[in-house]
C-alpha positions as CSV (number, residue, x, y, z in Angstrom):
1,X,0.0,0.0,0.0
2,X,1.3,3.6,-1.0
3,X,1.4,6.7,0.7
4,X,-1.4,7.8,-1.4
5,X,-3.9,5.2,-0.2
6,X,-2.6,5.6,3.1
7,X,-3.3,9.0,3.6
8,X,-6.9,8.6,0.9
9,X,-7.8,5.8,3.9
10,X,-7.3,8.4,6.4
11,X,-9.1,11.0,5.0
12,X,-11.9,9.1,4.7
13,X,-12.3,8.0,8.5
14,X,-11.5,11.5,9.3
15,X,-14.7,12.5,7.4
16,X,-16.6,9.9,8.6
17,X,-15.9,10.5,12.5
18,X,-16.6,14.2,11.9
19,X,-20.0,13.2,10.0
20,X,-20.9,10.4,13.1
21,X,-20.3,13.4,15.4
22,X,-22.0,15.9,13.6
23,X,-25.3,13.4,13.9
24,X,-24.5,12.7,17.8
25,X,-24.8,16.7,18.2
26,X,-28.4,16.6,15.8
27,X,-26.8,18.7,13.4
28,X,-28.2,17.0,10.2
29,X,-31.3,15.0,10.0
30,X,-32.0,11.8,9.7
31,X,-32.3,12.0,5.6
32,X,-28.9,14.2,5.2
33,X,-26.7,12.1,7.6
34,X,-27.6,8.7,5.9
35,X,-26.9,10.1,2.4
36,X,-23.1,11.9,3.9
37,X,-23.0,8.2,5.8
38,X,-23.4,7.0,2.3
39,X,-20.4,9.1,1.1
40,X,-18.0,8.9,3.3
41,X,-18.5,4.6,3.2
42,X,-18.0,5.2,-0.7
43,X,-14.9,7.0,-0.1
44,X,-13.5,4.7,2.4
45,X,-14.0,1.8,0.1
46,X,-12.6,3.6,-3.1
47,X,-9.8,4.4,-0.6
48,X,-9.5,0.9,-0.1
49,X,-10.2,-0.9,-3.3
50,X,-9.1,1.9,-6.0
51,X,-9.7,-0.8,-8.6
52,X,-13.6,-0.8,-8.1
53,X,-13.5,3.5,-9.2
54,X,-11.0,2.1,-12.4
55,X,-13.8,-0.6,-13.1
56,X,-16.8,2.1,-13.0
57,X,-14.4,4.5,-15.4
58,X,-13.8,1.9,-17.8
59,X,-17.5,0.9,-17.8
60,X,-19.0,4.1,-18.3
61,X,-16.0,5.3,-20.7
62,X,-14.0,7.9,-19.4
63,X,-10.3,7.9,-20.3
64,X,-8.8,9.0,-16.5
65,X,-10.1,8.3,-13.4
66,X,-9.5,11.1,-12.1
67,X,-12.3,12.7,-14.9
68,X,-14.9,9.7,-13.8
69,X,-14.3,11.1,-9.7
70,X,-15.0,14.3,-10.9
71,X,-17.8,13.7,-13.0
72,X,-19.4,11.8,-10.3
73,X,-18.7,15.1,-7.8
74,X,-20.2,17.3,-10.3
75,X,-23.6,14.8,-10.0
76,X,-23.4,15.0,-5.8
77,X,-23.2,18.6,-6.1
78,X,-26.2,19.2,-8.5
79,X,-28.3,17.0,-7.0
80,X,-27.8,18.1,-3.6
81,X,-28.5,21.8,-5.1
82,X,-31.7,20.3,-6.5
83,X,-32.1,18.4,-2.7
84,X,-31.5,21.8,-0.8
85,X,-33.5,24.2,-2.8
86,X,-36.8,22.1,-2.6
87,X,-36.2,22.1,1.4
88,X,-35.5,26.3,0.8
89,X,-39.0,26.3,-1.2
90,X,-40.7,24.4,1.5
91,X,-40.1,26.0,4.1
92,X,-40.5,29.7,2.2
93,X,-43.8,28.6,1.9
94,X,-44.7,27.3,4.9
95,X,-43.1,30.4,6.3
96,X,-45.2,32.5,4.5
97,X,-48.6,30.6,5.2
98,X,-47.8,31.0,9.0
99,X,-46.8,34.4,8.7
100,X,-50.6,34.9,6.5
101,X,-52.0,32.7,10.1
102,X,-50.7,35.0,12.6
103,X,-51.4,38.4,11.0
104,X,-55.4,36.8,10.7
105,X,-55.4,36.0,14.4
106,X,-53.9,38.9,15.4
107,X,-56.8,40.7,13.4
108,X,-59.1,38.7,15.3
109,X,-57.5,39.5,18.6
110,X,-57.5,43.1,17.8
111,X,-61.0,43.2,16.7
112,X,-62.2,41.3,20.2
113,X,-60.5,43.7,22.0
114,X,-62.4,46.5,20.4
């Protein structure tokens, strides 16, 4: 084993003991930790097996794996954009329908004290 996959191994149970504490302090929920669980298993076992990321690179065509890696970070990234702004949406609007709630009931309040 070289010094690369050495310090590739490291890196990756760093990042997963700072995702596992990250979820013991309730940082994430439930559906973000699995899915950063997810990635930081992936990158321990690339870390460990670099031949399973070759295989996939081959497979799918790319010429490097390096380009492959990056194509696949490219994918995370979207679709965690794609992940994040429907929570951003969701919450916009359910900001605004409670902010439309408490303005009524403070009409009504204000119109019972009168």
């Amino acid at each position: 084993m070289d010094i690369l996959s050495i310090t590739m191994i490291f890196f990756s149970l760093l990042f997963l003991i700072f995702i596992i504490k990250l979820i013991r302090n309730a940082t994430f929920t439930l559906e973000h930790s699995l899915m950063w669980l997810g990635i930081g298993i992936i990158m321990l076992v690339f870390s460990v097996f670099p031949g399973i990321p070759e295989k996939f690179s081959e497979l799918l065509g790319f010429e490097t794996m390096s380009n492959f890696l990056l194509v696949m970070a490219v994918l995370f990234s979207l679709i965690q954009l794609i992940i994040f702004t429907k929570h951003i949406t969701k919450q916009s609007n359910d900001i605004k329908t409670l902010v439309q709630e408490v303005s009524i009931l403070k009409e009504k309040i204000e119109r019972k004290d009168k």
